[in-house]
C-alpha positions as CSV (number, residue, x, y, z in Angstrom):
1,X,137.4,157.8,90.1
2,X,136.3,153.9,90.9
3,X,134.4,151.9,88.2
4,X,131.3,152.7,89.0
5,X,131.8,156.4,89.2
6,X,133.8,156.0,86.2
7,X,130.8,154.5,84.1
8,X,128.0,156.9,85.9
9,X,130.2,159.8,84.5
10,X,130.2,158.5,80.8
11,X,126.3,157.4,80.8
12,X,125.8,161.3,82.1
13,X,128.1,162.6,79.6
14,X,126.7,161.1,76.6
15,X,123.2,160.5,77.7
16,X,120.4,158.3,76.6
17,X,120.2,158.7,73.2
18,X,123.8,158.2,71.5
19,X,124.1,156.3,68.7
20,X,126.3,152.8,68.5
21,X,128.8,154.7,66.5
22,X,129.0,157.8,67.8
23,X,129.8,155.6,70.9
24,X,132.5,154.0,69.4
25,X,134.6,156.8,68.1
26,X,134.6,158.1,71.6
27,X,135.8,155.0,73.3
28,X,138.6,155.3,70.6
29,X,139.3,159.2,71.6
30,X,139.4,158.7,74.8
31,X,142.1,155.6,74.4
32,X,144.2,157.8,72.4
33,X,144.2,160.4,74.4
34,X,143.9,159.9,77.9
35,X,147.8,159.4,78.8
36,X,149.6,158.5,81.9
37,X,153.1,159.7,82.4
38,X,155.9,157.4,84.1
39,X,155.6,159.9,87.2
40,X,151.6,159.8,88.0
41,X,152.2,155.6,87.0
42,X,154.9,155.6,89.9
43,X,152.6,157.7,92.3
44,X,149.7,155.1,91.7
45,X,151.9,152.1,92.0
46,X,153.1,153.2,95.6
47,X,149.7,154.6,96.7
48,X,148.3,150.9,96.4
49,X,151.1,149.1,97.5
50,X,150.7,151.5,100.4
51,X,146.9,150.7,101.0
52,X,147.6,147.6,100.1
53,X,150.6,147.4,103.0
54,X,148.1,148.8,105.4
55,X,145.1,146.5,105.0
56,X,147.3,143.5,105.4
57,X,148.9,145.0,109.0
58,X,145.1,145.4,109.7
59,X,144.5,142.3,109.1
60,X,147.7,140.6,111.1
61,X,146.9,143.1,113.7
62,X,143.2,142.0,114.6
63,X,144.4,138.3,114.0
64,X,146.7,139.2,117.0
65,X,144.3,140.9,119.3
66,X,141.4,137.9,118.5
67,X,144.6,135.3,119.9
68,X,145.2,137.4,122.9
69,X,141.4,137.7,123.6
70,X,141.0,134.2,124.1
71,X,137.2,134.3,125.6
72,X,136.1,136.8,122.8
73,X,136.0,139.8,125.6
74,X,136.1,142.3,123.3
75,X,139.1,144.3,125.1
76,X,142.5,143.4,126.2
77,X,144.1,144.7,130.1
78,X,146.4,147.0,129.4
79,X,148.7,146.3,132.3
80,X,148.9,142.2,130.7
81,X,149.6,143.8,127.4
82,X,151.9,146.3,128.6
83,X,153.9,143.8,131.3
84,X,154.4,141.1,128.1
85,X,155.9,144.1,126.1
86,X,158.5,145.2,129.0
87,X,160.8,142.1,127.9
88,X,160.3,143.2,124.3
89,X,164.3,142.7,123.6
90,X,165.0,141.7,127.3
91,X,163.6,144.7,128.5
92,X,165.7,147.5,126.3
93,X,162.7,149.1,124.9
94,X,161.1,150.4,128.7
95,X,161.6,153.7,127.9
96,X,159.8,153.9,124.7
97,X,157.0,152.1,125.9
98,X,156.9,154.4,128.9
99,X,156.4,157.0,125.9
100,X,154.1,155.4,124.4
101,X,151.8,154.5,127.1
102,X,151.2,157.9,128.0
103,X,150.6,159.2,124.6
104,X,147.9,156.6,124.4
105,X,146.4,157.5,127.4
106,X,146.3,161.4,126.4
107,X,144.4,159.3,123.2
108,X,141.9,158.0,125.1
109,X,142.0,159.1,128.7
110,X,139.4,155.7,129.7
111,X,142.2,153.9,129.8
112,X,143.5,155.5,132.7
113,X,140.3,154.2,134.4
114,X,139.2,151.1,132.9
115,X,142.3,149.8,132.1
116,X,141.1,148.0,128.8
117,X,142.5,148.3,124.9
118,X,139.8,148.0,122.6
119,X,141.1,146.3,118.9
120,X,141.8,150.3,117.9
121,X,144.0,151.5,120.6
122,X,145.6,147.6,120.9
123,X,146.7,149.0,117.3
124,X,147.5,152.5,117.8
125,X,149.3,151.6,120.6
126,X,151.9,148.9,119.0
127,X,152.3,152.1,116.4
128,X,153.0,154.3,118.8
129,X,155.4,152.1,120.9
130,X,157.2,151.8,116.8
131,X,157.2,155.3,116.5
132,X,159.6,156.1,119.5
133,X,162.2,153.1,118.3
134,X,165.5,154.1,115.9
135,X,164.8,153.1,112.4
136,X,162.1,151.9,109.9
137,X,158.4,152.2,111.7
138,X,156.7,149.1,110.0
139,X,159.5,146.5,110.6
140,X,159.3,147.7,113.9
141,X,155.4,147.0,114.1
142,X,156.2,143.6,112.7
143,X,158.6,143.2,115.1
144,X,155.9,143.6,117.5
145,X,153.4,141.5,116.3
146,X,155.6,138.9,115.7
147,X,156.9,139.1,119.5
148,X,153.8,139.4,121.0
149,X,152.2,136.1,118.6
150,X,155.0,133.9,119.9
151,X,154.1,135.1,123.8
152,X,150.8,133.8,123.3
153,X,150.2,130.2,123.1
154,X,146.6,128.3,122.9
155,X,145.1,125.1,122.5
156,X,143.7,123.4,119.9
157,X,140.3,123.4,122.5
158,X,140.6,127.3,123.4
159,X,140.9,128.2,119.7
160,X,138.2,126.4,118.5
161,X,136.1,127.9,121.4
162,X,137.0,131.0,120.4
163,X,136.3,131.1,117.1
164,X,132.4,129.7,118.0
165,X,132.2,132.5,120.2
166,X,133.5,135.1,117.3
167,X,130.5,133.6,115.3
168,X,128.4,134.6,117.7
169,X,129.3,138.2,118.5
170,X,129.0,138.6,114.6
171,X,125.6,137.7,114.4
172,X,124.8,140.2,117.6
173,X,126.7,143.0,115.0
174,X,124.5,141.4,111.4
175,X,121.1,141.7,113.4
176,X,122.0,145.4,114.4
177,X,123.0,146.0,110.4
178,X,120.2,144.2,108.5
179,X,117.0,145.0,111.4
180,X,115.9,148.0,109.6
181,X,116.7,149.8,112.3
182,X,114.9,147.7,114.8
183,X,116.2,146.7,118.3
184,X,114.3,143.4,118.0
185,X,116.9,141.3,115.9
186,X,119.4,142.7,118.3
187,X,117.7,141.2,121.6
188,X,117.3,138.0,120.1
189,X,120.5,137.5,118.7
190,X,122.1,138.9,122.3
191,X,120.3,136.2,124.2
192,X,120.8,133.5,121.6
193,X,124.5,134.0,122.2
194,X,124.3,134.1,126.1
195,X,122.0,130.8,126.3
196,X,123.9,129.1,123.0
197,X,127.4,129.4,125.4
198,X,125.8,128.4,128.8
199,X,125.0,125.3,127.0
200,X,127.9,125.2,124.9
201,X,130.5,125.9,127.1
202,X,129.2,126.7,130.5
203,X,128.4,123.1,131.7
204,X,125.1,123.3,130.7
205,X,123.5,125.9,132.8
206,X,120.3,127.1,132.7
207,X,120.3,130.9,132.6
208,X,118.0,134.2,132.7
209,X,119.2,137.2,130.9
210,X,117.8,140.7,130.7
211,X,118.9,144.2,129.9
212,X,118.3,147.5,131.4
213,X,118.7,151.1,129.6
214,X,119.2,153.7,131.9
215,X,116.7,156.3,131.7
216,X,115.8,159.8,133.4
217,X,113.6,159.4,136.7
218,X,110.6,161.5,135.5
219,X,107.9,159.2,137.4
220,X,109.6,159.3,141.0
221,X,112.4,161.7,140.7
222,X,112.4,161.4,144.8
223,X,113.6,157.8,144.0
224,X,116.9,159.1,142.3
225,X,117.7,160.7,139.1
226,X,118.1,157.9,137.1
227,X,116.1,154.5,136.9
228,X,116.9,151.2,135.2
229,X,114.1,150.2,132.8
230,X,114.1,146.2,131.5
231,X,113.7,146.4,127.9
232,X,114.3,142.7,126.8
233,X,114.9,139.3,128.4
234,X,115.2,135.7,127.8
235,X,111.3,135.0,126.9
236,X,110.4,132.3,130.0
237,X,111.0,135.5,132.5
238,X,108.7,137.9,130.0
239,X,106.2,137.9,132.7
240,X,108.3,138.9,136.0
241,X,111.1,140.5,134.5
242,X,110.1,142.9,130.8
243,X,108.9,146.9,131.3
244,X,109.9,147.0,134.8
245,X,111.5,149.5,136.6
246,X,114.2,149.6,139.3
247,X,114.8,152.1,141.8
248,X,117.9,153.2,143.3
249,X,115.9,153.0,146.8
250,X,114.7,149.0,145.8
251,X,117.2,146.7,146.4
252,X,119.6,145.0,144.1
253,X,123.1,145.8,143.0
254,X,122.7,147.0,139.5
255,X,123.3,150.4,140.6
256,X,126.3,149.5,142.0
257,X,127.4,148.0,138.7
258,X,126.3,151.4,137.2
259,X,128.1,153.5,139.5
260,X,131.8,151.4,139.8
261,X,131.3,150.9,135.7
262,X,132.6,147.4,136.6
263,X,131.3,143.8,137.1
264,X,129.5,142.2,139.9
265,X,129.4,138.8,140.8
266,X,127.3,137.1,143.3
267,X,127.8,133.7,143.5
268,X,125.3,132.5,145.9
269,X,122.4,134.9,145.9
270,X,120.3,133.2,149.1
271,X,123.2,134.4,151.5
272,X,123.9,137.8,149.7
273,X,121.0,139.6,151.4
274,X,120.6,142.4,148.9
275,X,119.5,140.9,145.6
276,X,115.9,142.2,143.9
277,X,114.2,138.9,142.8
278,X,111.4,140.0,139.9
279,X,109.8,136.4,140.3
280,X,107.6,136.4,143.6
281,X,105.7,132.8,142.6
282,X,109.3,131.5,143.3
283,X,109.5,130.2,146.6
284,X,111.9,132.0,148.7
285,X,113.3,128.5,149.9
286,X,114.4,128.2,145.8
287,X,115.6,131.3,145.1
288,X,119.5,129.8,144.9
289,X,121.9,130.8,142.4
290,X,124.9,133.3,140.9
291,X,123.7,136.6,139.6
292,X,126.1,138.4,137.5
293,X,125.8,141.9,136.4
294,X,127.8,144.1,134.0
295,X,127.4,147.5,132.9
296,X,127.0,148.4,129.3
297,X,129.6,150.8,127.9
298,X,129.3,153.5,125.1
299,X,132.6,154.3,123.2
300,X,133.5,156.7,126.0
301,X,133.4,154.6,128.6
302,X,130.0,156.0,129.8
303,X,127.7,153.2,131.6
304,X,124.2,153.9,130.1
305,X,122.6,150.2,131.3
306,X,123.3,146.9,132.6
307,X,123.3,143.4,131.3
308,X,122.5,141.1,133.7
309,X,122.4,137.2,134.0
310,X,121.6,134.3,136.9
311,X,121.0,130.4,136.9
312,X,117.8,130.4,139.7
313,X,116.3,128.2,137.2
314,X,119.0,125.6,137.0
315,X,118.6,123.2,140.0
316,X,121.9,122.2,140.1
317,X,124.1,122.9,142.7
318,X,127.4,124.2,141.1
319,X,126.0,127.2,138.7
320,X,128.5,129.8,139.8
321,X,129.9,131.6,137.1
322,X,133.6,130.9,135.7
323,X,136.3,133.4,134.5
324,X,136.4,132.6,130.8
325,X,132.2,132.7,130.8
326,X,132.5,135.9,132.3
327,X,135.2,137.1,129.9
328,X,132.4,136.4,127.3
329,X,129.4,138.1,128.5
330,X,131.6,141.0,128.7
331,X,132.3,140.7,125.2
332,X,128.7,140.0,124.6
333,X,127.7,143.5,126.5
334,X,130.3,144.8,124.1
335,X,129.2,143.6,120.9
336,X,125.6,144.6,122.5
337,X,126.7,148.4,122.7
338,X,128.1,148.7,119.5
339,X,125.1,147.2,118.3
340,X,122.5,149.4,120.2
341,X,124.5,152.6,119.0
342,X,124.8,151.6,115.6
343,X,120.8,151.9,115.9
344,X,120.5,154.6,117.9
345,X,122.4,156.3,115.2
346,X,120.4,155.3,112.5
347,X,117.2,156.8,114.1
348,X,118.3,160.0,114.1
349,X,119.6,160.0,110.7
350,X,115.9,158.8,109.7
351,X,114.4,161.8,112.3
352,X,116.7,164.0,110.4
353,X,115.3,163.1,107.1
354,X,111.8,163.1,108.1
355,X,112.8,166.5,109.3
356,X,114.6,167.3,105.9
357,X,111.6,166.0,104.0
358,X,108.8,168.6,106.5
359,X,110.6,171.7,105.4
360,X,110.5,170.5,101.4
361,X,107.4,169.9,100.8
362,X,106.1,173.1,101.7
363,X,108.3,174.5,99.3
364,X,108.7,172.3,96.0
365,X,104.9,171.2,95.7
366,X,106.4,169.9,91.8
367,X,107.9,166.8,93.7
368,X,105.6,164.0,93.6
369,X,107.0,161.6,95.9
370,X,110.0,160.9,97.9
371,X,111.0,157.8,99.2
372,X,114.3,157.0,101.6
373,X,116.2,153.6,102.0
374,X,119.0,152.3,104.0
375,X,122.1,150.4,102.4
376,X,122.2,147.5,104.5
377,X,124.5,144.4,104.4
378,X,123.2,141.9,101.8
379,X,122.5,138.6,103.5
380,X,123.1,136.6,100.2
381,X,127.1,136.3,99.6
382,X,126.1,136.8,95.8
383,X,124.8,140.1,96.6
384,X,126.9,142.8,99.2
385,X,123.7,144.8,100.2
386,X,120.2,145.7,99.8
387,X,118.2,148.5,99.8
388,X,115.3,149.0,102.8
389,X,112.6,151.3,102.2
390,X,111.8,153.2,105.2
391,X,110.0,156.3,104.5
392,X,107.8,157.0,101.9
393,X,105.6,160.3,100.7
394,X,103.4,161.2,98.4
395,X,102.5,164.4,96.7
396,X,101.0,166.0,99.6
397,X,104.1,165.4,102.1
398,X,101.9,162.4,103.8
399,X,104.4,160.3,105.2
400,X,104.5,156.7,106.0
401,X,107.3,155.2,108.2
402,X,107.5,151.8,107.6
403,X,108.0,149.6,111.0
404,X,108.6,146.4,109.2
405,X,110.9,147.8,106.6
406,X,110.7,146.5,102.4
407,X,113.3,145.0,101.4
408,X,115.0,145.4,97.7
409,X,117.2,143.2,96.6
410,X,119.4,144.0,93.0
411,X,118.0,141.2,91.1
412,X,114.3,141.0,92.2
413,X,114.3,144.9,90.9
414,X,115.6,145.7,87.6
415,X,113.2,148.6,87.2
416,X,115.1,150.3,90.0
417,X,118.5,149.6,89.3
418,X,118.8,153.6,89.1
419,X,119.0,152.9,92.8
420,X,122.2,150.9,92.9
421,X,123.8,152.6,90.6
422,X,124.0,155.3,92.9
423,X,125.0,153.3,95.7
424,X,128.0,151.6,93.8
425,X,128.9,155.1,92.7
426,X,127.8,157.2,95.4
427,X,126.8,160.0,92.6
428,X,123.7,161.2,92.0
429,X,121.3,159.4,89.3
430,X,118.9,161.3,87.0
431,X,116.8,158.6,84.9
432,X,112.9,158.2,83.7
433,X,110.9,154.7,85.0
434,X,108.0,154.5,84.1
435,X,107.4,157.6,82.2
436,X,108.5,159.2,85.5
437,X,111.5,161.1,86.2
438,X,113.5,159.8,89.2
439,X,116.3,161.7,91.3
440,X,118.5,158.9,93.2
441,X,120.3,161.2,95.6
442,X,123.4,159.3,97.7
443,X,123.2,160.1,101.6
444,X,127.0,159.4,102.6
445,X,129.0,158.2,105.3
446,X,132.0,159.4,106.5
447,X,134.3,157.4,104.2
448,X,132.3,159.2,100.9
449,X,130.3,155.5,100.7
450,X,126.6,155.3,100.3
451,X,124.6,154.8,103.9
452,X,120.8,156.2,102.6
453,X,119.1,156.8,99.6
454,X,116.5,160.2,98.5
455,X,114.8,158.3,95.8
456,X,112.9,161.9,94.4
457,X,110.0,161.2,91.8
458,X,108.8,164.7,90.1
459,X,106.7,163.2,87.5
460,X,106.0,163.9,84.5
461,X,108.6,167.0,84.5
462,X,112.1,166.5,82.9
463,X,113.1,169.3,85.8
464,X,111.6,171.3,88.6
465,X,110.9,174.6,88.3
466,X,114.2,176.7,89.4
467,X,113.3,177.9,93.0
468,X,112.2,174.8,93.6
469,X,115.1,172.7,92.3
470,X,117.1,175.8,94.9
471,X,115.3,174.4,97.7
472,X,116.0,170.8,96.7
473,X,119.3,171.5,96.9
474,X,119.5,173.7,100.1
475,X,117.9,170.8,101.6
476,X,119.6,167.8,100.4
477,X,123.1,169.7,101.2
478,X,122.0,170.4,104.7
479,X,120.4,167.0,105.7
480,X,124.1,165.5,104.2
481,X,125.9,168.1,107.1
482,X,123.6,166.8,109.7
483,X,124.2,163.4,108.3
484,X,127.5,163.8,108.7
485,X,127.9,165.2,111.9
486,X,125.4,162.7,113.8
487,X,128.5,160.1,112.7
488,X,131.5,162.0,113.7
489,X,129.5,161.9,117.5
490,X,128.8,158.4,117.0
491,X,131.8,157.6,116.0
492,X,133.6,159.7,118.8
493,X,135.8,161.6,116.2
494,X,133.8,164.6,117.8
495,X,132.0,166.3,121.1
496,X,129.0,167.2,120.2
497,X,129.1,171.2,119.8
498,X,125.3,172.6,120.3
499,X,124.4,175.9,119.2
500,X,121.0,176.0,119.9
501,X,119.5,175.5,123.2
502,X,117.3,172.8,122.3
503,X,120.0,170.4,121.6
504,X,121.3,170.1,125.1
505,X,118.3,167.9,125.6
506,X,117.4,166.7,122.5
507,X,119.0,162.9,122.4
508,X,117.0,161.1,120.1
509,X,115.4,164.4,118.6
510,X,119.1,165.7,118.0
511,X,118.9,165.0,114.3
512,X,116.1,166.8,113.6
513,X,116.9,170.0,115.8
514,X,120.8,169.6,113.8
515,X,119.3,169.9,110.2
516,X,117.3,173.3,111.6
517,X,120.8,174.2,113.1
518,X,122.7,173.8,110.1
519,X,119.9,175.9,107.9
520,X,119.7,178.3,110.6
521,X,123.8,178.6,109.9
522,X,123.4,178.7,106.4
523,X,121.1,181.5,106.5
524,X,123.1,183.7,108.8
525,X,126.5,182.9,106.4
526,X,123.9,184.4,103.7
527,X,122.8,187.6,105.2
């Protein structure tokens, strides 16, 4: 048990009404007699010098990768990586490395294609390269990092470029955790980035930006499967460039970009030939400039759009393009994905409680309301996160999805401190506000911390009547499964397994059709 969890125990053992005294003589039992002996004091000294151990490799480790990735790319080449690591101890270590290299490809067989470590296999590789040498595994990780720091050496000028662009791609991943869910933040903070380091650090330039999802052809499918729909971009090309739609028959290289999962740069787009201009008002006569496009990766290495940038507005002669800007907007497509998916996954945790919330109703008409939050990031350092109200129902099962989210902070809301209780202990919290008797009922991640909230209000009643309270916890048990298992996709520690039919095609609908599926499983495991 933590602190929290710790105190939410004791409050629920002795409940509301104890008496100061009474109080007392328990904290006095409980020092008396809860004892430790030498052996579990041992155990817990090693099990946090152990975590303890860990976090700071972590921490030494993505200090390391952030030196190497000098342009704030995101990834690091493998074959660099690997060819600095071949006259690790003037070259006696080959072998191992060999060893290594193909058990981190089997990991993550991308690599074989793309060629690029992300910070996670940059780590699990150095372990795995440790793991084949004779002797103790973490000296020879330190070994490693302490090899492959003094290989790297950068100026005072690179570093502190670096570290502005760092800033940057940590805004991209703040709007993605405090929008509520919204793509909005996301766009803008993407394009704030892109037109902050043209100025910054790209001599100036004037640049367009946009972004394309790729979506299923269902208005032309004699035009190709697949289409690229422009969802955002840099606000003076609104009017040529946002909601269209490109065809693989229309010309333009994006596909291309799509299909080779790779960069494309065209650095003078007037003698290319094969470039889509959006903007017909521009004369063809100033229609000069680089175009650069680069597809967006998921975690698997799967291209689902493009991110795409040019200078036709700058007037300058010299806009091409260099390799460090480059470098950048890939780590800016990067932080972009991980941002978008972090999203993406959020929706269908909220579909899946909408869903989990439909099938309640009908059967535990004693609730009165229920109303579900998100644990975001707390913007104020004083405070680590705040609540945002999403969904909201009343008696009936009327529901109202809020598109510009509430936001609760801990010390504008005493009266529902209930609510943070249970985040801090992930447990669940029975108390009365307001006359009312509340339910807080954690929705976890996969590391057991709190992501959501079921904030259940049944009134006037001190419980719910027992069928009811059955079905209350049928359904808060199956939406945590679903839960659960829309993260392990997300976070690729799965392949999504369908059992039904419907969620071969589901996508964004897959939460929802998962909670059914995991009832559905229930049921037959009770027949």
């Amino acid at each position: 048990l933590n602190l929290p969890q710790f105190v939410q125990l004791m409050e629920t053992f002795v409940g509301e009404d104890i008496s100061l005294p009474t109080l007392k003589r328990l904290n006095a039992f409980i020092k008396e007699e809860y004892k430790q002996t030498e052996e579990e004091n041992m155990e817990q000294l090693e099990k946090v010098h152990h975590v303890s151990h860990l976090a700071q490799r972590k921490l030494l480790l993505e200090a390391l990768f952030e030196k190497w990735d000098s342009n704030a790319s995101g990834f690091l080449d493998l074959e660099e990586v690997d060819a600095v690591l071949s006259t690790f101890k003037e070259g006696m270590e080959k072998e191992a490395l060999r060893k290594a290299k193909k058990h981190l490809c089997s990991r993550y067989p991308e690599l074989s294609r793309a060629g690029k470590l992300s910070p996670k296999a940059f780590q699990l590789f150095l372990e795995l390269i440790a793991s084949e040498f004779v002797g103790d595994k973490d000296e020879a990780v330190d070994n490693l990092v302490e090899f492959l720091t003094e290989s790297m050496e950068r100026s005072h000028m690179e570093s502190l470029q670096s570290l502005t662009r760092r800033k940057w791609l940590h805004d991209i991943q703040q709007a993605a955790e405090t929008s509520g869910a919204s793509m909005d933040p996301v766009y803008k903070a993407v394009f704030k980035a892109l037109l902050q380091d043209a100025e910054a650090h790209g001599d100036n330039k004037k640049i367009s930006a946009y972004i394309a999802l790729l979506e299923e052809n269902r208005l032309s499918p004699e035009r190709g499967q697949a289409l690229l729909h422009y969802v955002a971009c840099t606000t003076d090309d609104a009017p040529y460039v946002l909601n269209q739609i490109l065809y693989r028959d229309m010309k333009g290289v994006s596909f291309e970009a799509v299909e080779g999962g790779k960069p494309i740069h065209v650095p003078t787009v007037q003698l290319h030939g094969n470039i889509h201009f959006w903007n017909y008002d521009r004369p063809v006569e100033e229609r000069k400039g680089s175009f650069l496009v680069l597809p967006l990766h998921d975690a698997r290495w799967r291209v689902f759009g493009i991110l795409g940038l040019d200078t036709l507005r700058d007037q300058c002669e010299k806009t091409i393009f260099l390799t460090h800007e480059i470098s950048f907007y890939q780590g800016v497509a990067h932080a972009f994905s991980k941002a978008y998916h972090h999203i993406f996954t959020l929706e269908k945790v909220l579909r899946m409680a909408v869903t989990a919330l439909d099938w309640l109703y009908s059967r535990a008409p004693s609730i009165c309301t229920v109303t579900v939050y998100l644990v975001e990031p707390g913007k104020d350092k004083t405070w680590d996160y705040a609540l945002c109200k999403m969904i909201t129902t009343d008696n009936t099962g009327q529901k109202d999805i809020h598109s510009s989210p509430v936001l609760l902070l801990r010390k504008e809301n005493l009266l529902r401190d209930y609510l943070f209780k249970c985040i801090d202990s992930s447990e669940v919290i029975h108390t009365r506000v307001c006359g009312e008797h509340h339910i807080a009922v954690p929705l976890r991640d996969l590391s057991g911390q709190t992501l959501g909230i079921f904030d259940i209000s049944v009134g006037q009643h001190q419980k719910l009547p027992p069928h009811e309270h059955k079905d209350l916890q049928k359904m808060l048990k199956m939406a945590q499964a679903a839960c659960s298992e829309i993260l392990k996709i997300s976070a690729e520690e799965t392949e999504p397994s369908y059992v039904l039919e419907a969620e071969h095609v589901a996508k964004l609908r897959h939460g929802e059709i998962l909670f059914h599926r995991f009832m559905l499983q229930d049921l037959r495991e009770c027949v």
